[in-house]
N, C-alpha and C positions, 0 to 999 in steps of 0.2 A: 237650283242644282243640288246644293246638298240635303236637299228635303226630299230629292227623289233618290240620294245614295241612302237616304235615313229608312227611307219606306220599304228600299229594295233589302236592306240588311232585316228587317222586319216581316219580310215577307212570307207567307203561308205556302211552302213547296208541295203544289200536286203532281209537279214534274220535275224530275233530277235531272237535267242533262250531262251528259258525259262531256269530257275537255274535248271532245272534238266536232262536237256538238258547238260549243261556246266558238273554236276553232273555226267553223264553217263562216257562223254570223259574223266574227270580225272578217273573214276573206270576203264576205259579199261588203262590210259596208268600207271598205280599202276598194273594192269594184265600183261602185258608189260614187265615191269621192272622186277615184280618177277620172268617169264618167259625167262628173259634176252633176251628178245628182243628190244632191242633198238633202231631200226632203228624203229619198230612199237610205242615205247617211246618215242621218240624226233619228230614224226609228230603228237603224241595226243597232245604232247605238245605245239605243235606250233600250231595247230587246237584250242586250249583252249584260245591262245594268241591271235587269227587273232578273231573267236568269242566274246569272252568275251567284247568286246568296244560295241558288239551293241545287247548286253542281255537284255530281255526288263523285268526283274524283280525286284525286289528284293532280293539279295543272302543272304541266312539264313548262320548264321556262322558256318555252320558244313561246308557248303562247299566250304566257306571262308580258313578255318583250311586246310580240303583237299587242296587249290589250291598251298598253302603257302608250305604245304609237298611238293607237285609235283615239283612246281618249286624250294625248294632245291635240289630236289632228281638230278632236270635237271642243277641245277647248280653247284651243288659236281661233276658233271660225264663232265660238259665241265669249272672247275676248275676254279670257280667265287668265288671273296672274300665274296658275299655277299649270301652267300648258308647256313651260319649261322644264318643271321639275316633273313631270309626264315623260317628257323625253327622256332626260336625266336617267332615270328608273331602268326604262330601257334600253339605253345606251350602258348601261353598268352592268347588264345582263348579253346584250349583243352588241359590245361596244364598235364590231365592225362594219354596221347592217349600214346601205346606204340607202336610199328612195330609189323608185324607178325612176328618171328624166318625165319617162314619158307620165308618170304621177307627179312630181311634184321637180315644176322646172328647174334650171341654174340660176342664182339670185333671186327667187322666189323667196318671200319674209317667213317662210315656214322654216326651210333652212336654217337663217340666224336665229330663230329662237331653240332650233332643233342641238345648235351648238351650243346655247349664250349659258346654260346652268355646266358647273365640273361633274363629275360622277360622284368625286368624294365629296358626301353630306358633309353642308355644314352646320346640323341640328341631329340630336338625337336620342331617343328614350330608349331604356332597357325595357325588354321584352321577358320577363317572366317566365321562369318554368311552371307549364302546367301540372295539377296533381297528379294527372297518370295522361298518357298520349304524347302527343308534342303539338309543335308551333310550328311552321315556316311563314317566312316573311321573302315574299317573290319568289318561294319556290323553295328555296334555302333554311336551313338550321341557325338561327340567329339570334346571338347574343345582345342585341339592338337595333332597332327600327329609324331608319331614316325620317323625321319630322317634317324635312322641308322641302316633301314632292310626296306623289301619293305612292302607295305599296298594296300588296296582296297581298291580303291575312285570311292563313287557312290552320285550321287546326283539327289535327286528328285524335281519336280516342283510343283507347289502351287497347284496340284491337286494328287499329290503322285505318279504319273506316270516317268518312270525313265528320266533322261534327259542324264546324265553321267553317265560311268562306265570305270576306267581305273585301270592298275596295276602299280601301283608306286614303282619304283626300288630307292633304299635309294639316298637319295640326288636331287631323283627326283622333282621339281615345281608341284606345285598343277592347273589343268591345270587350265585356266583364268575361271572366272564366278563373275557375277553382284553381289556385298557386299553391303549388308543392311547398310545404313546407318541412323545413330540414330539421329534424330531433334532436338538440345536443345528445351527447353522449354523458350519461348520468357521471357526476363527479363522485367516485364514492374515498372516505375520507383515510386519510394516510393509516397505514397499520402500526397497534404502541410496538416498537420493538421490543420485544421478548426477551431476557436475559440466558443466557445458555446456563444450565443447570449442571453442574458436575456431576457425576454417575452418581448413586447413590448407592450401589452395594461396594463399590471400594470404598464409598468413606465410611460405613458403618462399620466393614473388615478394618479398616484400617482404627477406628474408635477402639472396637474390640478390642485388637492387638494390642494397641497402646494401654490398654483398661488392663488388662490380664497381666502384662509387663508389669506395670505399673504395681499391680497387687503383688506377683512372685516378688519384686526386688523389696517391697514393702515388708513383706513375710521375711524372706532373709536377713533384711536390716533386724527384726525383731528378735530372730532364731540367733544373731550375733550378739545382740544387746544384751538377750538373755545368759548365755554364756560367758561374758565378760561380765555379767553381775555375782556370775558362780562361784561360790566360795571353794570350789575346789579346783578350779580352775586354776592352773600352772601359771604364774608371773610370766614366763616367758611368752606365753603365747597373748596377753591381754594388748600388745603395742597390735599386732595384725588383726585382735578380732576388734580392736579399736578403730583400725581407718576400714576394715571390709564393712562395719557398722555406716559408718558416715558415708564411705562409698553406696553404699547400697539404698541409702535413704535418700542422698541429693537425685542418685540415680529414677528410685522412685517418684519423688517428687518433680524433676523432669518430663517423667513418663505420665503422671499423673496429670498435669499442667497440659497435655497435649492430648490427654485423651479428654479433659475438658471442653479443649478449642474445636476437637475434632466432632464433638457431641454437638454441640453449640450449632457449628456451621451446617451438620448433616439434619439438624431439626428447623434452620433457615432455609435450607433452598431444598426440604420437603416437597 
């Protein structure tokens, strides 16, 4: 059995059929069955299996549900463990669908296997984003694959055209395809913080000023000094050209002292 899912996933497609193409063949081999013909049931069914890898549509999940029915129905009747998880699949998709009587009796053992699995997997692998297209997993957008019942994996290409189509028996590998992978975003590295710079034409102005001060009171302290050295200079006047001397010198020196600091700091933060 799975040497002929392995063959059919391998398969060389001369013919595409459409999902309702695939559609018809499960209705005749459900005619089949009820019929109890079965020799005419186990070659619709292996017609759906050898097809189905090179379907060139999209399968809407009604007949999705149908295919998962069929192949329990084909795998209760050749006594595979996994003819529950068959139903399961289907039942998670048409959880309301019931048999016809007149298919498949009351108390009939198809029934209690058709009940015996839950819907919610108790296995399950993450499904991969493709690098460009996408994935469905029974028809659906799926962040992870049920492991422990079969599924339909189909995958579309970056134009929605199909590329894959296989039926996955539990435990089955999801077959290889190209995974998107996500680019960090480049780290780029912290900026030095920059020290904010004070203007530069006020403190050059302000240098000046202080430099020029500095010199006039420099000058007058001397034009004083001189004058208190004069020999003809009047006694009375030597006490005020004596503190206007001292005043005018500390004065300068003050002025001088800060047009130093002000030269200083406007040649650092250049």
């Amino acid at each position: 059995m799975l040497l002929l899912f392995t063959l059919a996933h391998a398969a060389d497609c001369e013919i595409e059929p459409t999902a309702n193409a695939i559609a018809d063949l499960l209705n005749d081999a459900t005619a089949a069955y009820q019929d109890l013909d079965i020799e005419r049931f186990q070659a619709r069914t292996d017609e759906v299996r050898t097809r189905l890898p090179c379907v060139s549509e999209r399968l809407p999940t009604y007949v999705i549900a149908r295919l998962h029915r069929t192949e329990g129905l084909r795998a209760f009747g050749d006594r595979l463990d996994w003819a529950g998880g068959a139903f399961a699949a289907a039942r998670a998709i048409e959880p309301d669908y019931r048999f016809p009587k007149e298919m498949i009796p009351e108390n009939h053992p198809v029934l209690d296997v058709y009940r015996a699995v839950g819907i919610t997997p108790t296995k399950t692998e993450p499904v991969p984003r493709p690098a460009e297209g996408e994935v469905r997993i029974d028809g659906r957008a799926e962040a992870k694959r049920a492991t422990d019942r079969p599924a339909v994996f189909q995958r579309f290409d970056a134009t929605g055209d199909v590329a894959e189509t296989a039926y996955l028996l539990p435990e089955m590998a999801l077959p290889p395809y190209a995974v998107f992978v996500e680019t960090p975003e480049p780290v780029l590295p912290e900026p030095t913080p920059v020290r904010a710079k004070p203007h530069r034409i006020p403190l050059i102005a302000a240098t000046a000023a202080t430099a020029v001060g500095a010199a006039s009171l420099w000058g007058l302290s001397a034009a004083s000094h001189g004058q208190f050295n004069d020999p003809t200079t009047p006694d009375a006047k030597l006490p005020g050209l004596q503190k206007r001397t001292n005043s005018a010198t500390v004065s300068a020196g003050v002025l001088g002292g800060a047009a130093l600091v002000l030269g200083a700091t406007t040649v650092v933060t250049w």
